[in-house]
VEXDREN-2710 file (C-alpha; in Angstrom, 1 decimal):
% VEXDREN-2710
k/r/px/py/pz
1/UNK/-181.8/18.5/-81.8
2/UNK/-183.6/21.9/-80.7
3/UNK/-180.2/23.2/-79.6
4/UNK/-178.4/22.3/-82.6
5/UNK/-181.0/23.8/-84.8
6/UNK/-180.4/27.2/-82.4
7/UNK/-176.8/27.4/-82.7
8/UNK/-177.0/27.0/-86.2
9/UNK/-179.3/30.0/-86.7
10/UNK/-176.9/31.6/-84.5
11/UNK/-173.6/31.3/-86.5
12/UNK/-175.7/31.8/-89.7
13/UNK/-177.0/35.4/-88.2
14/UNK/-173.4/36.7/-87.2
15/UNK/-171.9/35.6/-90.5
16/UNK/-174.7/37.8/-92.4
17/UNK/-174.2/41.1/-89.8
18/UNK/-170.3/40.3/-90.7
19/UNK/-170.9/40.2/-94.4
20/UNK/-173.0/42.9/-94.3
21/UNK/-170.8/45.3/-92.4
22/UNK/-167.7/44.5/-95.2
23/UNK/-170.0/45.4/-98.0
24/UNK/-171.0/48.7/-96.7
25/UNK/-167.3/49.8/-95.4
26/UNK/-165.2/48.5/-98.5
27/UNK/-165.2/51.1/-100.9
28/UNK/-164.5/53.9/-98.5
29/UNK/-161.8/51.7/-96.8
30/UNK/-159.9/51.2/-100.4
31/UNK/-159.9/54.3/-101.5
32/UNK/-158.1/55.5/-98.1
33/UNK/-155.7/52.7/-98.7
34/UNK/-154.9/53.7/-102.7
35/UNK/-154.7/57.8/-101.3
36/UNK/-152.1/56.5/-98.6
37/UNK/-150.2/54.4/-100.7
38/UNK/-150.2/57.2/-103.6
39/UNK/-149.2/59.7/-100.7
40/UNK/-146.2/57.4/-99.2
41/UNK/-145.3/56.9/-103.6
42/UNK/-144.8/60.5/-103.7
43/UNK/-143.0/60.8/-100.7
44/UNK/-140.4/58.1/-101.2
45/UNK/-139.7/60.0/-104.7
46/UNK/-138.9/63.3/-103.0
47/UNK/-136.2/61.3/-101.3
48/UNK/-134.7/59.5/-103.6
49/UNK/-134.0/62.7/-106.3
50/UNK/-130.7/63.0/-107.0
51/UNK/-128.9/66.2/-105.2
52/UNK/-126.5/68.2/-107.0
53/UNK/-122.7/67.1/-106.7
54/UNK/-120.7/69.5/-104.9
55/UNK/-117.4/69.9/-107.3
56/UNK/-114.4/72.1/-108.1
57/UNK/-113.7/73.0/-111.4
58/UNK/-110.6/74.8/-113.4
59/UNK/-110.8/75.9/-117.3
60/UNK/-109.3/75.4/-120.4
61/UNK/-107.0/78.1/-121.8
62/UNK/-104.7/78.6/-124.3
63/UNK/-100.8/79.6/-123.7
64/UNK/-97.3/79.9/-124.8
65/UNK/-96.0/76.0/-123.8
66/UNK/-92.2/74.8/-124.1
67/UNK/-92.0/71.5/-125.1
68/UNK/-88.9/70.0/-123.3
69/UNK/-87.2/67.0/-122.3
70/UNK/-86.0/66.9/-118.5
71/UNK/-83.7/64.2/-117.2
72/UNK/-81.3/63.8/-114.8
73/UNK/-77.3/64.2/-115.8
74/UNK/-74.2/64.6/-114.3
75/UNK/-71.8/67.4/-114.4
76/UNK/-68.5/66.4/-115.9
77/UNK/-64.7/68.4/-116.0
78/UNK/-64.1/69.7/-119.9
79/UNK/-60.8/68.1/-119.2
80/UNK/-59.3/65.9/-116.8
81/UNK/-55.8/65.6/-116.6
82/UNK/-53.4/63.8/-113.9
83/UNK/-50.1/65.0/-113.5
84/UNK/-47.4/62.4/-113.7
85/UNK/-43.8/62.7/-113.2
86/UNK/-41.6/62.0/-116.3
87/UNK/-38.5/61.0/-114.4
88/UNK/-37.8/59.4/-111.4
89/UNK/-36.2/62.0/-108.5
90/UNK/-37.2/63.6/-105.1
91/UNK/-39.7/65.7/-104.7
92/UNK/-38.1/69.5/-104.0
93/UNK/-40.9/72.3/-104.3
94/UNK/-44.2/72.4/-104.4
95/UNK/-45.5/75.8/-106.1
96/UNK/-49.2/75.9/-105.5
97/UNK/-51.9/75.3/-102.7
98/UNK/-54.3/72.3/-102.9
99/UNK/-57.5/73.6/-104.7
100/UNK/-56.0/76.4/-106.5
101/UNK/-57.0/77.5/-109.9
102/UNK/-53.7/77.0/-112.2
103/UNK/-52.9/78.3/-115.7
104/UNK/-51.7/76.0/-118.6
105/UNK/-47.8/76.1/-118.2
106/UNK/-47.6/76.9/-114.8
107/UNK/-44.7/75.4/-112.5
108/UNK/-46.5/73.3/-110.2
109/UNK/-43.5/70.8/-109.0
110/UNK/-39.6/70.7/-108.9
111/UNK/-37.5/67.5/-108.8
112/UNK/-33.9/67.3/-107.4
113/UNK/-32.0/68.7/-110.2
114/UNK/-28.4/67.7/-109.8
115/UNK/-28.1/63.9/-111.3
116/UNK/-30.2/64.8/-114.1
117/UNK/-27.6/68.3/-114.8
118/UNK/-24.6/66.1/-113.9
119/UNK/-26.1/63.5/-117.0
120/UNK/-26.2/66.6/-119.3
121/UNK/-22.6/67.1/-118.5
122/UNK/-21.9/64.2/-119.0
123/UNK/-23.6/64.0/-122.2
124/UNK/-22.3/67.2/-123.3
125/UNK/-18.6/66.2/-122.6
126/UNK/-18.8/62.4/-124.6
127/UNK/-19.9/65.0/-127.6
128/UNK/-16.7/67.2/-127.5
129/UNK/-14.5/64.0/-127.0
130/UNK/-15.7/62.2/-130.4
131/UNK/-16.1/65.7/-132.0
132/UNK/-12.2/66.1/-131.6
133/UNK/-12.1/62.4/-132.5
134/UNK/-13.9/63.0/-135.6
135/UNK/-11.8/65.9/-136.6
136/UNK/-8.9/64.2/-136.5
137/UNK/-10.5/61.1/-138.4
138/UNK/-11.3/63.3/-141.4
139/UNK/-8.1/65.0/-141.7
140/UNK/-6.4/61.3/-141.6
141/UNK/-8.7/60.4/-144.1
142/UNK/-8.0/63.2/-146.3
143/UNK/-4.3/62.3/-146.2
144/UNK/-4.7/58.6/-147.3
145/UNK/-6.3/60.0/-150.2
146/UNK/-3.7/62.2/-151.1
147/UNK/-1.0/59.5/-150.7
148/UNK/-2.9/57.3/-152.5
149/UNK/-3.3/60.1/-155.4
150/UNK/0.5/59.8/-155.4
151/UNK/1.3/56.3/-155.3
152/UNK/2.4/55.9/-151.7
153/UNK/-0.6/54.3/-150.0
154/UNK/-2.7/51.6/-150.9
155/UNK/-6.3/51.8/-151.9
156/UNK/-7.3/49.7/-148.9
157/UNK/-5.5/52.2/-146.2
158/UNK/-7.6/55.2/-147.9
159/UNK/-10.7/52.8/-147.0
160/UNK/-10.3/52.6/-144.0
161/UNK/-9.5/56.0/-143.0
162/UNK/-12.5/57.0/-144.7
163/UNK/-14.5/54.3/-142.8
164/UNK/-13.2/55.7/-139.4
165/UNK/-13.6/59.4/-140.2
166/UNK/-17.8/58.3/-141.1
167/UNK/-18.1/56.3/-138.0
168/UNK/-17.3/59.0/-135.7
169/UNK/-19.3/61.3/-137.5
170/UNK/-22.3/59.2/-136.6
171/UNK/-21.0/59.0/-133.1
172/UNK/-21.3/63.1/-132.9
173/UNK/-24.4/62.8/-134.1
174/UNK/-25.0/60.0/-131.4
175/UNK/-24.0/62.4/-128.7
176/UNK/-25.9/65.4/-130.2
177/UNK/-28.7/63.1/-129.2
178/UNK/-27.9/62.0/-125.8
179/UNK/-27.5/65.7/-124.6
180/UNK/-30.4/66.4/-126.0
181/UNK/-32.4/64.0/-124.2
182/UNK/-30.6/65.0/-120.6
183/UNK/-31.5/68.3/-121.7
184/UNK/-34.8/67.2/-121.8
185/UNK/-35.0/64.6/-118.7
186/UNK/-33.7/68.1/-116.7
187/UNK/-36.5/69.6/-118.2
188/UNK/-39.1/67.4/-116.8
189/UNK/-37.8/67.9/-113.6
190/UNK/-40.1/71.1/-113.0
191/UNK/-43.6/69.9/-113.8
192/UNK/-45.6/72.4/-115.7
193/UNK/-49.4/72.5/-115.5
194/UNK/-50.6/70.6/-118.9
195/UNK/-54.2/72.5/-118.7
196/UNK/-56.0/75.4/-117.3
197/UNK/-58.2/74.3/-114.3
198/UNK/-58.6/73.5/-111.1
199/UNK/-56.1/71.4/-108.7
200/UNK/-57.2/68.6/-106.5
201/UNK/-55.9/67.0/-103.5
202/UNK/-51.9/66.9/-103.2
203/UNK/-51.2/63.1/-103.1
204/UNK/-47.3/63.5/-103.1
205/UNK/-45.6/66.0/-100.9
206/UNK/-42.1/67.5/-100.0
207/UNK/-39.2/65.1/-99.6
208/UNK/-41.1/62.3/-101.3
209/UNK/-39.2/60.0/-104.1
210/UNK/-41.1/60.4/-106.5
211/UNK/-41.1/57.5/-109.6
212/UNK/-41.4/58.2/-113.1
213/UNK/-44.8/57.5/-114.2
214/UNK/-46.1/56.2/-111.0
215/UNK/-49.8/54.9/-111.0
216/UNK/-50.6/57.5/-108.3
217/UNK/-50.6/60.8/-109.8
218/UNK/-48.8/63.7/-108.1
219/UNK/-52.3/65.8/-108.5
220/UNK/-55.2/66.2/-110.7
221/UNK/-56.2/69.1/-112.7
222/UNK/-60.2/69.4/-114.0
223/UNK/-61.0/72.1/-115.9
224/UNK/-64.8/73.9/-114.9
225/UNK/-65.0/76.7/-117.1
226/UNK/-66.8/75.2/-119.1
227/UNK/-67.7/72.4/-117.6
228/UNK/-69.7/69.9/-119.4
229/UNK/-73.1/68.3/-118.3
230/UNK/-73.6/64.1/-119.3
231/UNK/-77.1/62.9/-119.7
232/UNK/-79.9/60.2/-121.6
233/UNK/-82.2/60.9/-124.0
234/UNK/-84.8/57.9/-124.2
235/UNK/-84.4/56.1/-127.6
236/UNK/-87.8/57.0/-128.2
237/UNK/-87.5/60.7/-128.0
238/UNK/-83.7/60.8/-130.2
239/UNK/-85.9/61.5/-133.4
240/UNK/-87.3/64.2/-132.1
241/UNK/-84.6/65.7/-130.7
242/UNK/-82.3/65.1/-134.0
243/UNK/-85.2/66.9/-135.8
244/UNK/-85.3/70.1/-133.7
245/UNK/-81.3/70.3/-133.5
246/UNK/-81.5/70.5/-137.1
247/UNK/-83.7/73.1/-137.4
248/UNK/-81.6/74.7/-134.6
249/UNK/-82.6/76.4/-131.5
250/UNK/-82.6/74.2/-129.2
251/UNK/-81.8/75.3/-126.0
252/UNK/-80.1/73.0/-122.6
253/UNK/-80.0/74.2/-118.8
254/UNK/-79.1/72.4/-115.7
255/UNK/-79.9/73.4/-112.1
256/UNK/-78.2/71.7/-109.3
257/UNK/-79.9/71.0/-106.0
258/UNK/-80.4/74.3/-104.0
259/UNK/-79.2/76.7/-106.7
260/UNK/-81.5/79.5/-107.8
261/UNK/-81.4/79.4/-110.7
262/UNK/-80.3/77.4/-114.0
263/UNK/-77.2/77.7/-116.1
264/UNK/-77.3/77.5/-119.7
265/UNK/-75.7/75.6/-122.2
266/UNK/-75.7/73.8/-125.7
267/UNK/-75.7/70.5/-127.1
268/UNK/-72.2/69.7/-128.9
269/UNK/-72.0/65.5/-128.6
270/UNK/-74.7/63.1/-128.9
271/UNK/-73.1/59.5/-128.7
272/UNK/-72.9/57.1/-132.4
273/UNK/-75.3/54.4/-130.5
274/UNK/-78.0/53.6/-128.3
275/UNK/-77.3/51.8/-124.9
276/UNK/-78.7/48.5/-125.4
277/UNK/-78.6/48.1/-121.3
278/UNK/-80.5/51.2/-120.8
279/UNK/-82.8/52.1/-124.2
280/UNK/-81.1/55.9/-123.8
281/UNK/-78.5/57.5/-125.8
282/UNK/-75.6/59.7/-124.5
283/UNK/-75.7/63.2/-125.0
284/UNK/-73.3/66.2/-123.3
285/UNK/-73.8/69.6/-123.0
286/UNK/-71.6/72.6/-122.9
287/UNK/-72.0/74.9/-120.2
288/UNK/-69.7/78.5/-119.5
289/UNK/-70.2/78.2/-116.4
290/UNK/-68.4/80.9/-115.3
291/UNK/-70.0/81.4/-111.9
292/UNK/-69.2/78.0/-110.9
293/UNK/-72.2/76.8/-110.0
294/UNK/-71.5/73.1/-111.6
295/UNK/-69.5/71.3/-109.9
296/UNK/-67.7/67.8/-111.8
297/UNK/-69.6/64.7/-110.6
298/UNK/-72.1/67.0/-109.4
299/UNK/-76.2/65.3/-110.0
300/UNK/-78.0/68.1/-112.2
301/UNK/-81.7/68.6/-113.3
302/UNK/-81.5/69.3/-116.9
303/UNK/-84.0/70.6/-119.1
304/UNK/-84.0/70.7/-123.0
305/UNK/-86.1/73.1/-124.6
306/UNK/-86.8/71.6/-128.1
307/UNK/-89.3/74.4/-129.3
308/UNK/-92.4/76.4/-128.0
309/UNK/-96.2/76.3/-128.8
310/UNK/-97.1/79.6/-128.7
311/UNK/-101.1/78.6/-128.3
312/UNK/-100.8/75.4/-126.3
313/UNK/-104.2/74.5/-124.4
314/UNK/-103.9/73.5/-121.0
315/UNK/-105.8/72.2/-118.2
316/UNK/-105.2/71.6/-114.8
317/UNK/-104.2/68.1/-114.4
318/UNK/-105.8/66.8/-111.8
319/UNK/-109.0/67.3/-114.5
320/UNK/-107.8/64.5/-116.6
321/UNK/-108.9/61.0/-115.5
322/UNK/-108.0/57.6/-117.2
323/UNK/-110.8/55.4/-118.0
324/UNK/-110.9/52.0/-119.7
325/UNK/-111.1/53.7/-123.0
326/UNK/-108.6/56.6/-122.5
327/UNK/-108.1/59.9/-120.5
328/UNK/-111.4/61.7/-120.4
329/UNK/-112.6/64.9/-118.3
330/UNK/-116.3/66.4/-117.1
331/UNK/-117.4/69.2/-118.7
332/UNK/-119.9/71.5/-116.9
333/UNK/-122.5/73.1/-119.2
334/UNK/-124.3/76.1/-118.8
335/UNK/-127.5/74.6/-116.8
336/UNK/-125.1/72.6/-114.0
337/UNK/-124.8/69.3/-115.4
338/UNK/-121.8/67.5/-116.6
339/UNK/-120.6/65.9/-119.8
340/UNK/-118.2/63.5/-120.3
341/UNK/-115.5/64.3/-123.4
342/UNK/-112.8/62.3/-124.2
343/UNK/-109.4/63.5/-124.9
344/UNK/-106.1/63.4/-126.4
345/UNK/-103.5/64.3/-124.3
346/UNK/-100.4/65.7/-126.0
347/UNK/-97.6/66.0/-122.8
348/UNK/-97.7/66.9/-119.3
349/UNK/-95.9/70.0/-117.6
350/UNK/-95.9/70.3/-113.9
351/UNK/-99.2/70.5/-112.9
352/UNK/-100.5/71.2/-116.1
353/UNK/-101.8/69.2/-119.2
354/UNK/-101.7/70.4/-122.6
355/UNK/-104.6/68.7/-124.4
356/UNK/-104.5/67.7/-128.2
357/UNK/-108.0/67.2/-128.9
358/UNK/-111.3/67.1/-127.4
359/UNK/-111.3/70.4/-125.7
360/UNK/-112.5/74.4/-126.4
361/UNK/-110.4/77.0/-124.9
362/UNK/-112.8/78.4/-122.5
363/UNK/-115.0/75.0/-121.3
364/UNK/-115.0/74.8/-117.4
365/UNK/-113.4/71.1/-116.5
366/UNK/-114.0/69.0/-113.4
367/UNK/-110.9/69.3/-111.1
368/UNK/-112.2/67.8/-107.8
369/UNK/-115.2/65.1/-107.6
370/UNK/-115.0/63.0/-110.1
371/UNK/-116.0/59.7/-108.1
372/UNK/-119.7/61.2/-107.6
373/UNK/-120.2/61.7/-111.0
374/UNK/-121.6/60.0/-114.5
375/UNK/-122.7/62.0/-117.8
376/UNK/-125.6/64.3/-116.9
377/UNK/-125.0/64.3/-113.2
378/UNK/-126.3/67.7/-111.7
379/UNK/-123.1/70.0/-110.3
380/UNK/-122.8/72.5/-107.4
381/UNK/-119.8/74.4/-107.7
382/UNK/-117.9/74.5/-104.4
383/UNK/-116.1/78.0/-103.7
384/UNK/-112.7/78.0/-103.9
385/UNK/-109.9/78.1/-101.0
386/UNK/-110.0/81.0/-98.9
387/UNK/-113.4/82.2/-100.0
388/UNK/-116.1/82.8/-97.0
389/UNK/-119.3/81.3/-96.7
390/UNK/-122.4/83.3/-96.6
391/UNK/-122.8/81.7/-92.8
392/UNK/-118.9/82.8/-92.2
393/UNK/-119.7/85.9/-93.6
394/UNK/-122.4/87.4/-91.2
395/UNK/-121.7/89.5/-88.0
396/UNK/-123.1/88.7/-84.6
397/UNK/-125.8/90.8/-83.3
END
């Protein structure tokens, strides 16, 4: 009982030194804590500012801007023409070289002559036979008609002289006829070049027969001065373009792969309807081309120049984002933060955008670092390409 008593007193002694001790030490303790905690608070906020975005950046400015319309199209012959042969011979003489440039009414082929003259003589001497028929008709008919004036012949006999001297009349006139047409079946035996231009490949040579009005044409002949160029206008755009043809001055060049530079032309055919297969509508330009850089069939980057804004404002643009609500770009102020400004984009040209609205001529745009950024966000403005650093700038000791 003594020892329990002891151990008691004990345990109550040790609790009061521990109790004591906490008292005298607590407010000194916590107020170390609090300055610690209020140190580490003011730490953690140095490292969570938010540093400056590094960004590149283009401006606004204001130039002379064509507005134009540029497709794809196809150079196309002014005329195509494939030379046939009218009547059906061998094929004698061939006058020019394959590729040659021919004039209109050139010879360009000869057939075998002789059946077609030996026809014309033949046709010439069936005309002098019913000619002398004929003559001899009419004088018999002028006889009946005076023996009938006297009584001697009958009425009937007249008739029929008369009769016979008309019918061979209209045979001379037949003949008149065939020896013109031998005259002019000997005529198409030389082949005459219908149209200025350009030969193809010969598909018939020397000692060929040669049928009249084969399917396979003898040669073909495209004219490429001028040449025409064949392209589509989107349906959408047509009204546009019908508006600025009519107020004239509307200008059309083509450039075809490699060239160095482009040939102009002008518009003189836009088709009477839309493709329903392909929403575009046809239109052909007219092209000198007297240098011969179109070639027909020949793929061609053509460009029509409606009109020109003479103060267009452009941006780079790679400046002009799309968002959920439209294009938009970041504007950097005066004290290295952003804004963002919506926009109305009129058209694009290369690398360029011409902005509508939304934009001052002068305000410094965004061009590279968008991703980092959101309305306010501070800026550094990286140097541009090719510009040394201060650190690539200084010389070793």
């Amino acid at each position: 009982m003594l020892m329990t008593r002891v151990s008691l007193f004990g345990v109550s002694v040790l609790a009061a030194a521990v109790c004591t001790s906490a008292c005298s030490s607590g407010p000194d303790a916590g107020g170390a804590a609090g300055a610690g905690a209020a140190a580490g608070g003011r730490g953690g906020g140095r490292g969570n500012a938010a540093a400056a975005v590094p960004i590149a950046t283009g401006v606004a400015y204001q130039k002379a801007v064509a507005r134009e319309i540029r497709i794809i199209g196809t150079a196309e012959a002014s005329t195509i023409v494939a030379v046939r042969a009218q009547v059906t011979g061998e094929l004698t003489k061939v006058t020019f070289k394959e590729g040659d440039e021919v004039a209109k009414g050139q010879v360009l082929f000869e057939l075998d002559r002789r059946p077609l003259e030996a026809a014309l003589q033949q046709a010439k001497a069936n005309l002098q036979r019913d000619i002398a028929t004929a003559d001899n008709a009419r004088a018999s008919s002028a006889r009946y008609q005076d023996l009938q004036a006297r009584g001697i012949a009958t009425r009937e006999q007249s008739d029929q002289a008369r009769t016979s001297a008309d019918a061979l009349a209209a045979a001379v006139d037949a003949d008149k006829a065939a020896v013109d047409n031998a005259q002019v079946q000997l005529d198409y035996a030389t082949i005459h070049a219908p149209s200025a231009g350009r030969t193809g490949q010969l598909m018939v040579h020397i000692g060929n027969l040669v049928r009249a009005n084969d399917t396979t044409p003898l040669v073909t002949i495209n004219a490429i001065s001028p040449i025409n160029v064949s392209f589509g206008v989107p349906e959408a755009q047509l009204p546009e373009l019908k508006r600025y043809l009519a107020k004239g001055g509307v200008r059309v060049s083509a450039v075809a792969p490699n060239e160095v530079g482009p040939s102009a032309g002008r518009i003189d055919f836009i088709d009477n309807a839309v493709d329903q297969t392909t929403g575009q509508i046809k239109v052909k330009g007219s092209f000198p081309n007297t240098d011969r850089r179109l070639w027909p069939g020949q793929f061609v980057n053509v460009t029509v120049t409606l009109t020109t804004d003479p103060a267009a404002l452009v941006v780079p643009s790679v400046a002009v984002q799309n968002g959920q609500q439209g294009p938009y770009v970041f504007v950097v102020k005066a004290d290295k933060t952003v804004e963002f400004r919506p926009v109305s984009v009129d058209r694009e040209m290369n690398e360029e955008t011409v902005i509508k609205t939304g934009l001052k001529p002068g305000e410094v745009v965004v061009t590279d670092g968008h991703l980092r950024l959101v309305a306010g966000s501070k800026v550094t403005i990286k140097p541009a390409a090719g510009t040394p650093t201060a650190a690539a700038s200084k010389t070793e000791p």
